[in-house]
MDAnalysis code that builds the backbone (N, CA, C; Angstrom):
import MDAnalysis as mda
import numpy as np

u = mda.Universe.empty(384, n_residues=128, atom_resindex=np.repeat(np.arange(128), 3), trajectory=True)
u.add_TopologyAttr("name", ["N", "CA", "C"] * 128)
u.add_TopologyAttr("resid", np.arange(1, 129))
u.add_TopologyAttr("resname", ["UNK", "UNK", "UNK", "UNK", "UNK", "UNK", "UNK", "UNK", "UNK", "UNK", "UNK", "UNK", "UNK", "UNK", "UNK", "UNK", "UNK", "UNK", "UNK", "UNK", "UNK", "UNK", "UNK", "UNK", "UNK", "UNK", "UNK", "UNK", "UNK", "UNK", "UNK", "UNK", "UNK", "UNK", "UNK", "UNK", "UNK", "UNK", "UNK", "UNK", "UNK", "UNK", "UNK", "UNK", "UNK", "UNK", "UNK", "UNK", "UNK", "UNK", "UNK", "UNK", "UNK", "UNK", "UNK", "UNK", "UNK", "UNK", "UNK", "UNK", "UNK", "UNK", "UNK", "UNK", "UNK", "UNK", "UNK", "UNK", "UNK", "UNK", "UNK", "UNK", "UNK", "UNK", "UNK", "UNK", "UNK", "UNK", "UNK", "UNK", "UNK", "UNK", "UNK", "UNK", "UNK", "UNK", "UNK", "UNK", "UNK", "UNK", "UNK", "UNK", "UNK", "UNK", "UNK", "UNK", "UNK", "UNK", "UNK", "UNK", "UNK", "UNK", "UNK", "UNK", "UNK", "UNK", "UNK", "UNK", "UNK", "UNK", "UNK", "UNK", "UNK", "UNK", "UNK", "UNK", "UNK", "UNK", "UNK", "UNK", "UNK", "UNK", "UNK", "UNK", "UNK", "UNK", "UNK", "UNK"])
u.atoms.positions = np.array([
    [84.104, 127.321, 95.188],
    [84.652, 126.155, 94.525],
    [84.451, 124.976, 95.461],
    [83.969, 124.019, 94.669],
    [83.426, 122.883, 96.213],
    [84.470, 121.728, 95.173],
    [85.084, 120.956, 96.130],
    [85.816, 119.792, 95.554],
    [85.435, 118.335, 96.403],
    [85.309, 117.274, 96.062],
    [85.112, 116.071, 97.176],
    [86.983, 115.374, 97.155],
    [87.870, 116.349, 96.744],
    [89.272, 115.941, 97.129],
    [89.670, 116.922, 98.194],
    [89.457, 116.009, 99.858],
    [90.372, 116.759, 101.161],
    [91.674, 117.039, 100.591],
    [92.259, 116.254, 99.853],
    [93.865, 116.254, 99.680],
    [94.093, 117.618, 99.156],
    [93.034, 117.740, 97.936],
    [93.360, 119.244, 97.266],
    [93.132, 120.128, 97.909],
    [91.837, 120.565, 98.733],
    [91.996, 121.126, 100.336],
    [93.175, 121.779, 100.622],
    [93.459, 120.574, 101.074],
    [94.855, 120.550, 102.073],
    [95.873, 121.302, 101.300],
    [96.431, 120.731, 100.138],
    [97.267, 121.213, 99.300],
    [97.497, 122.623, 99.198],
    [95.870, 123.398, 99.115],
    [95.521, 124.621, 98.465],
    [96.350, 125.377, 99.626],
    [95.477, 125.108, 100.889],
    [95.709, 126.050, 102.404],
    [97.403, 125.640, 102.715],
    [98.272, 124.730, 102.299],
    [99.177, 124.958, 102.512],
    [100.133, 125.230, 101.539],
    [101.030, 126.504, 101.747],
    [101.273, 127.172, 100.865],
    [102.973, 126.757, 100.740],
    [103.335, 125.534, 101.847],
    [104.779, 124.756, 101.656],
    [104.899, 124.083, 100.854],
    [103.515, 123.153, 100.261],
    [103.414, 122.016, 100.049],
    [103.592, 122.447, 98.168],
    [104.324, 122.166, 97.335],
    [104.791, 122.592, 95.746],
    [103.756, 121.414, 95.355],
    [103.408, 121.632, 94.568],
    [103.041, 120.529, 93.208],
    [102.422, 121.418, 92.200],
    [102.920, 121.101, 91.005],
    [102.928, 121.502, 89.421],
    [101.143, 121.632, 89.454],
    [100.168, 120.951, 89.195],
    [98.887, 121.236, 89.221],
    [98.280, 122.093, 90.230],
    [98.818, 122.244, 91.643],
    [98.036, 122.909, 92.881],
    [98.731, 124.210, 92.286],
    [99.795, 124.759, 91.969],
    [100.216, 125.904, 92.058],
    [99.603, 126.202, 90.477],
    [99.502, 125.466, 89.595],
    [98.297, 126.291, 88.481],
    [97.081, 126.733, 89.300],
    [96.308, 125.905, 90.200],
    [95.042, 126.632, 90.792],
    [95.458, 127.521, 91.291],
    [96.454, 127.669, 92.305],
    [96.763, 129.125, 92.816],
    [96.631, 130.278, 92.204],
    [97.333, 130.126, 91.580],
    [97.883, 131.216, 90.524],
    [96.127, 131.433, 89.821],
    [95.235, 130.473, 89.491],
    [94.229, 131.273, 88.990],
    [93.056, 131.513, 89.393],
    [93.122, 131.224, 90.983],
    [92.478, 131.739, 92.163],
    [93.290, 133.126, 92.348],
    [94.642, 133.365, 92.268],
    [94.996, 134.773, 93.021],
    [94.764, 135.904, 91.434],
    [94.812, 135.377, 90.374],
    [94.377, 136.129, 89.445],
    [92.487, 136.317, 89.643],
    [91.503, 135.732, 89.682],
    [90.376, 136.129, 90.473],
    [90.164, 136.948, 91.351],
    [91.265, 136.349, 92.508],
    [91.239, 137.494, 93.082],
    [91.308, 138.460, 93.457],
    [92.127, 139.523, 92.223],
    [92.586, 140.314, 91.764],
    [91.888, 140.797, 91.000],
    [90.600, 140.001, 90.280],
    [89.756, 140.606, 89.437],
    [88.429, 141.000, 90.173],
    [88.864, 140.517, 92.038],
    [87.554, 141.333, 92.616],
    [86.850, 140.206, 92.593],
    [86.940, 138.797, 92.577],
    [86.033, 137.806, 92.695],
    [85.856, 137.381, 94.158],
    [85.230, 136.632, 94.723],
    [85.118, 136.715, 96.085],
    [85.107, 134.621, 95.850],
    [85.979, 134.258, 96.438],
    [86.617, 132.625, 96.672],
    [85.948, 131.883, 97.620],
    [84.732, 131.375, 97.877],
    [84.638, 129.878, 98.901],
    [85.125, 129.017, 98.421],
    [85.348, 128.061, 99.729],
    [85.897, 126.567, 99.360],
    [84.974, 125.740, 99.913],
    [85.335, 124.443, 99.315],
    [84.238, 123.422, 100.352],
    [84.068, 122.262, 99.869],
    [83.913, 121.164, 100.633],
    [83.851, 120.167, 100.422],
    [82.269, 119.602, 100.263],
    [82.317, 118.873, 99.623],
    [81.236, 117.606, 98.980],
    [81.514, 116.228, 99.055],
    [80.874, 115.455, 99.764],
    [81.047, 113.731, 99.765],
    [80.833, 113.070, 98.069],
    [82.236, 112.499, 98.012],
    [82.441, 112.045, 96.801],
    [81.193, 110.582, 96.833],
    [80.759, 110.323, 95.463],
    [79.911, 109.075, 94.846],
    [78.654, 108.650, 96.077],
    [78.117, 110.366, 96.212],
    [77.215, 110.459, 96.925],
    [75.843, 110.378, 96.382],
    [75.863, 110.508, 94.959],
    [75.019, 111.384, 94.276],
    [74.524, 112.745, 94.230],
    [75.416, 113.573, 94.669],
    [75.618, 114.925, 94.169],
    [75.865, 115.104, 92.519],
    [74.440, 115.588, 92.090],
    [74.731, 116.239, 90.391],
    [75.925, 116.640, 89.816],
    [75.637, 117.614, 90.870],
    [77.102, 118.595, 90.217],
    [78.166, 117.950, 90.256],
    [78.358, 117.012, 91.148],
    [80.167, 116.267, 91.373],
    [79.712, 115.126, 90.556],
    [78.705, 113.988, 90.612],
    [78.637, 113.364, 89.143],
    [78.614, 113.597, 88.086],
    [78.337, 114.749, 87.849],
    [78.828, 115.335, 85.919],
    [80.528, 115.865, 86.287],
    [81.205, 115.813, 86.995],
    [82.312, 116.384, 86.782],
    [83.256, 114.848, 87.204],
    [82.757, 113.959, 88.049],
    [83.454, 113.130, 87.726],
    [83.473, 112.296, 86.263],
    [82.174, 112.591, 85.868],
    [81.867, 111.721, 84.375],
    [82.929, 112.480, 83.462],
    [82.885, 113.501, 83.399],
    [83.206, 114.469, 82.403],
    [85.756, 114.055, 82.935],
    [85.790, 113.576, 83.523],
    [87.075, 113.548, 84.257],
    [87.319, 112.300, 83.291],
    [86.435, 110.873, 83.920],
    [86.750, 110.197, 82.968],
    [87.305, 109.994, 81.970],
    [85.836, 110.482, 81.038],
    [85.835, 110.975, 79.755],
    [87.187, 111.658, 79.257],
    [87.602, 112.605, 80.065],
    [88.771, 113.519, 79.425],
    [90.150, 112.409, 79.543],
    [90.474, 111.523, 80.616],
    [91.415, 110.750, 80.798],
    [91.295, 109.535, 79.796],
    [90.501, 109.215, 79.175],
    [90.565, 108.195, 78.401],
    [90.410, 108.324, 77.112],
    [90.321, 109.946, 76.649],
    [90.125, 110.353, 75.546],
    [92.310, 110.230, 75.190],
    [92.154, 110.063, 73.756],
    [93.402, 110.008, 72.972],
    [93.877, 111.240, 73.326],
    [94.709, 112.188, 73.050],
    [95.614, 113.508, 72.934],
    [96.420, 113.716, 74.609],
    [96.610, 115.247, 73.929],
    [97.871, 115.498, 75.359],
    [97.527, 115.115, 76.252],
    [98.770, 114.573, 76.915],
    [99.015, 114.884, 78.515],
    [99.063, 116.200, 78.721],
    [97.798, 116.334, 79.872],
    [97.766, 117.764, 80.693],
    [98.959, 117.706, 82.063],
    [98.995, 116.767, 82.557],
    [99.547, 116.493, 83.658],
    [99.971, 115.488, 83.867],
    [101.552, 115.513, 83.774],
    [102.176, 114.084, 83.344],
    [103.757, 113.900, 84.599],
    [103.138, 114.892, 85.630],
    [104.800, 114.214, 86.859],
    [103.616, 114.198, 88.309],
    [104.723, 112.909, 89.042],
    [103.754, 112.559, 90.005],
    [104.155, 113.325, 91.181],
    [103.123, 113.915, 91.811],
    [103.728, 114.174, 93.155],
    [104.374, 114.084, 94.040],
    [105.613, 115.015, 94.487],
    [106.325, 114.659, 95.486],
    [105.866, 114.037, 96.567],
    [104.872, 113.575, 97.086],
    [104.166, 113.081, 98.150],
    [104.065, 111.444, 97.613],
    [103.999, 111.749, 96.876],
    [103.332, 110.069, 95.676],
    [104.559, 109.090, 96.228],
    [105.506, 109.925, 95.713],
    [106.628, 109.293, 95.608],
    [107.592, 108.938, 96.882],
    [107.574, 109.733, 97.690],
    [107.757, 109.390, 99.125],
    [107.019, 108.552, 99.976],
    [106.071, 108.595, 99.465],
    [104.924, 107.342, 100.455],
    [104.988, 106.445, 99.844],
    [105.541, 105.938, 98.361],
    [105.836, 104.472, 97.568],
    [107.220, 103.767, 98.283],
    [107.927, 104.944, 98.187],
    [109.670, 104.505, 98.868],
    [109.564, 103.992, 100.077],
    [108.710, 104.822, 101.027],
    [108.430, 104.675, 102.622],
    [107.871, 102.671, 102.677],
    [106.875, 103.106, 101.968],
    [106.521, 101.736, 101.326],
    [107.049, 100.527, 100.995],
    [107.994, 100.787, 100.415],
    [108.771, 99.883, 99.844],
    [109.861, 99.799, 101.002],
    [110.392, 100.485, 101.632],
    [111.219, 100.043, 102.315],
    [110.370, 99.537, 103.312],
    [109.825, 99.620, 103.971],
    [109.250, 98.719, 105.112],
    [108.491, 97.287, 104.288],
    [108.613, 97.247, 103.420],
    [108.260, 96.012, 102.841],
    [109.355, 95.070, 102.231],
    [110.363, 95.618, 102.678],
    [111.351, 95.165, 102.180],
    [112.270, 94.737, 103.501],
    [111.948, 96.078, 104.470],
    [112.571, 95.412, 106.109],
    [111.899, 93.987, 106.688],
    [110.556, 94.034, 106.417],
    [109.404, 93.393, 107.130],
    [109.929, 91.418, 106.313],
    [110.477, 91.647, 105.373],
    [110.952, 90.339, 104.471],
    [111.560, 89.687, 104.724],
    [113.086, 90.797, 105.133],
    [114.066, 90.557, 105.597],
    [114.144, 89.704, 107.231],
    [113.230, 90.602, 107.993],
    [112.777, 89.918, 109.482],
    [112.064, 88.992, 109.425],
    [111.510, 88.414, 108.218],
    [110.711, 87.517, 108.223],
    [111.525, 86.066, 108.093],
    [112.562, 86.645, 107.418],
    [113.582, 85.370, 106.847],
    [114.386, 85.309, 108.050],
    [114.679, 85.630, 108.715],
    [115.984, 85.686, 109.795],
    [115.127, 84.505, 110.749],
    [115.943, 83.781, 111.536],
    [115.554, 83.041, 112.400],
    [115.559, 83.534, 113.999],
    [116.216, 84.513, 114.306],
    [116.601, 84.866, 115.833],
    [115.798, 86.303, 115.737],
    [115.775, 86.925, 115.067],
    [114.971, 88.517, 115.319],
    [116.215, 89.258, 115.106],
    [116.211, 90.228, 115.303],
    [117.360, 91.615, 115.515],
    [117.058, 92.324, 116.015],
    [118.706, 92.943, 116.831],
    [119.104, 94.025, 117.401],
    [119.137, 95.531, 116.728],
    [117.747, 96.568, 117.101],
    [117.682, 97.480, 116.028],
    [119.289, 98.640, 116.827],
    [119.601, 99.800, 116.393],
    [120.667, 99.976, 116.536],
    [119.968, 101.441, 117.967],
    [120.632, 101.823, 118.611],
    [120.110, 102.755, 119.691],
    [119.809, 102.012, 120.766],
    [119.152, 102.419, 121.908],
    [118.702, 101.812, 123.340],
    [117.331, 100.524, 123.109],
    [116.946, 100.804, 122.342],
    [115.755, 99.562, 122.477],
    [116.347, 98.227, 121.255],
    [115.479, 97.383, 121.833],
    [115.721, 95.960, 121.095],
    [114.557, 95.218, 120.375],
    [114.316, 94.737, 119.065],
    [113.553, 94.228, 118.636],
    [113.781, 92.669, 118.756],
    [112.696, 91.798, 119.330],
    [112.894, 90.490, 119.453],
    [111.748, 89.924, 118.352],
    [112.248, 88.676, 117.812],
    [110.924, 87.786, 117.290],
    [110.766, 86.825, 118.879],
    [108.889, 87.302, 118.836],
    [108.763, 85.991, 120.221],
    [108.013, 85.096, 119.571],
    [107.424, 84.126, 119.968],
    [106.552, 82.923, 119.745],
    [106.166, 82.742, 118.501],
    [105.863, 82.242, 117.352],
    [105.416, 82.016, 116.479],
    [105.801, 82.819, 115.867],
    [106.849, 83.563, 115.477],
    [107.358, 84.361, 114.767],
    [106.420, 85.948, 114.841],
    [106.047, 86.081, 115.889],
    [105.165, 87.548, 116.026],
    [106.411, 88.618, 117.438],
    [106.135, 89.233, 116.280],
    [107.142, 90.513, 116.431],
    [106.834, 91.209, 117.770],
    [107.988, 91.262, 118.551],
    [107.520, 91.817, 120.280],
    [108.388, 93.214, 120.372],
    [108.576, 94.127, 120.447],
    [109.732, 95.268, 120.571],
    [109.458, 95.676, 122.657],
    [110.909, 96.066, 122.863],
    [110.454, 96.221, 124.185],
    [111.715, 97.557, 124.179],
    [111.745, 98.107, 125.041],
    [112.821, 99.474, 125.239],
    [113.168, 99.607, 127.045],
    [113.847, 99.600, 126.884],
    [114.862, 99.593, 128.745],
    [113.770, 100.986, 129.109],
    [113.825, 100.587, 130.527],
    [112.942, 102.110, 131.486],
    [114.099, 102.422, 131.926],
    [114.519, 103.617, 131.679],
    [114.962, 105.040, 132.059],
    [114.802, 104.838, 133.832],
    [115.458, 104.848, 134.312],
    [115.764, 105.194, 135.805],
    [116.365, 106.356, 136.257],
    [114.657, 107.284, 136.900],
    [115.577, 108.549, 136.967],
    [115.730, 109.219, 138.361],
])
C-alpha cells in the first residue's frame, strides 16, 4: 500500500493514536492479514507526477464533490487540538500586543516587551 500522506503513516504505526477512519484501515489490513496477505507500506511524493497517485488523487476529488453521503464526517482529535493551541496563542499574542509595559509570566522567569515593542524573555541563572 503506498500513500503520499506521512500523517497516515504515522497514524497507522501508532497504535495510541484513535481516529474513526485510521482504525477502519486497521481493522482491514488485520482482516488481510488474516487472510494470509502479505502488507508493504510506503511512501510516494505527492503532485509529483506519479500515475498511480494522480488517478487516485483525481478520483478523491471527484468523490468529494460528488452530491450523496458523508463517508467521513468528525474531525480529528489532533485537528482540533492544534486549532485551540492556535487560537489561544493568538489570542495571548493580542493581548501582549495591547498592553503597554509587557508582563510578568507566573513561575521563575519574566517576560519583558523591549524596544519597539519586540518581545525579549529572559529567566534568572540558577546558582549552584
Amino acid at each position: 500500500m503506498y500513500t503520499d500522506s506521512k500523517v497516515t503513516l504515522d497514524l497507522l504505526q501508532n497504535k495510541f493514536k484513535r481516529n474513526h477512519l485510521i482504525e477502519l484501515i486497521r481493522n482491514k489490513i488485520i482482516a488481510l492479514v488474516h487472510l494470509k496477505w502479505i502488507m508493504h507500506f510506503g511512501r510516494v511524493k505527492g503532485h509529483a507526477g506519479i500515475e498511480g497517485n494522480e488517478l487516485v488523487d483525481r478520483l478523491a476529488k471527484e468523490a468529494a464533490v460528488e452530491d450523496g453521503p458523508v463517508v467521513y464526517d468528525k474531525m480529528p482529535r489532533e485537528v482540533i487540538i492544534t486549532r485551540e493551541m492556535e487560537n489561544g496563542l493568538h489570542m495571548w499574542q493580542r493581548q501582549w500586543t495591547n498592553t503597554g509595559n509587557g508582563a510578568v509570566t507566573k513561575g521563575e522567569g519574566a517576560v519583558t516587551k523591549g524596544e519597539g515593542g519586540i518581545d525579549q524573555s529572559f529567566f534568572p541563572v540558577s546558582e549552584e
